[in-house]
C-alpha positions as CSV (number, residue, x, y, z in Angstrom):
1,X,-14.0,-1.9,16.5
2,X,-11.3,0.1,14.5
3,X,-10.5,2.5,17.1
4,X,-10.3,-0.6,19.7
5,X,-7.7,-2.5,17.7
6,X,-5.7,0.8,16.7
7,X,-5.2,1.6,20.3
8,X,-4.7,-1.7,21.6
9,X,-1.6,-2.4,18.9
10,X,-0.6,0.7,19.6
11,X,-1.0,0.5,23.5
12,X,1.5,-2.7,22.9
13,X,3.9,-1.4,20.3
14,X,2.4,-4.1,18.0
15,X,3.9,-2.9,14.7
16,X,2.8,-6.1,12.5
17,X,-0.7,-5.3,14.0
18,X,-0.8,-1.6,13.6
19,X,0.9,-2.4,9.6
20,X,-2.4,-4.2,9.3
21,X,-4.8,-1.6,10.3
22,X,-3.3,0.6,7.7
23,X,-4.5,0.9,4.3
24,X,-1.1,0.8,1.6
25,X,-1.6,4.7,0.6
26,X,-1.9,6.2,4.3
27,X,-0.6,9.8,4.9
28,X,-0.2,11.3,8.6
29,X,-0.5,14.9,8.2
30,X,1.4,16.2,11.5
31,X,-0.1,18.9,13.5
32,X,2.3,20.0,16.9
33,X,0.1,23.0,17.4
34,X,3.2,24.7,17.1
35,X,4.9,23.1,19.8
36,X,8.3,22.4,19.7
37,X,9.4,18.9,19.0
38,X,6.5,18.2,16.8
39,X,6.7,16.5,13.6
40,X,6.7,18.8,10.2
41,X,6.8,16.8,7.2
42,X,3.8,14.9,6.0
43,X,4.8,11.0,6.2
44,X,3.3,8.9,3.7
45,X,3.0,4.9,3.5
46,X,3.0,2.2,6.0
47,X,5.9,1.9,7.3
48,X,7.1,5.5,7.7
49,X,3.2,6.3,9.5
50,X,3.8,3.1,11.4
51,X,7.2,3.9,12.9
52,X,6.4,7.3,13.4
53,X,3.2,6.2,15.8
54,X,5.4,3.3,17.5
55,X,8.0,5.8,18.3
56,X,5.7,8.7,19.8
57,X,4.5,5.9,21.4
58,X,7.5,5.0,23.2
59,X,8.4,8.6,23.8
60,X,5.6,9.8,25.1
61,X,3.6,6.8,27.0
62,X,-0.1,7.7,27.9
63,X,-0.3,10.4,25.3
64,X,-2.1,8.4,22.4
């Protein structure tokens, strides 16, 4: 049920939806695999993980 809704807000760059999926204190720890382009700083709270998601999201369709 959770991982239905994430990718379904996701899928259609809902950001009030995914902002209510998210717990207040969550942290996205980044991992590129060391390639290049990848996020490196840990992002913490809702809006910063939200945007962060939304925008891979846009840059990258198909890949989440």
């Amino acid at each position: 049920m959770l991982l239905h809704g994430f990718l379904q807000v996701v899928e259609v760059g809902d950001f009030a939806g995914f902002l209510a999926l998210l717990t207040e204190d969550v942290t996205l720890v980044p991992d590129g695999g060391g390639e290049r382009g990848a996020a490196i700083r840990v992002l913490r709270g809702l809006e910063a993980v939200a945007q962060f998601m939304l925008g891979v999201r846009k840059l990258s369709p198909g890949k989440l």
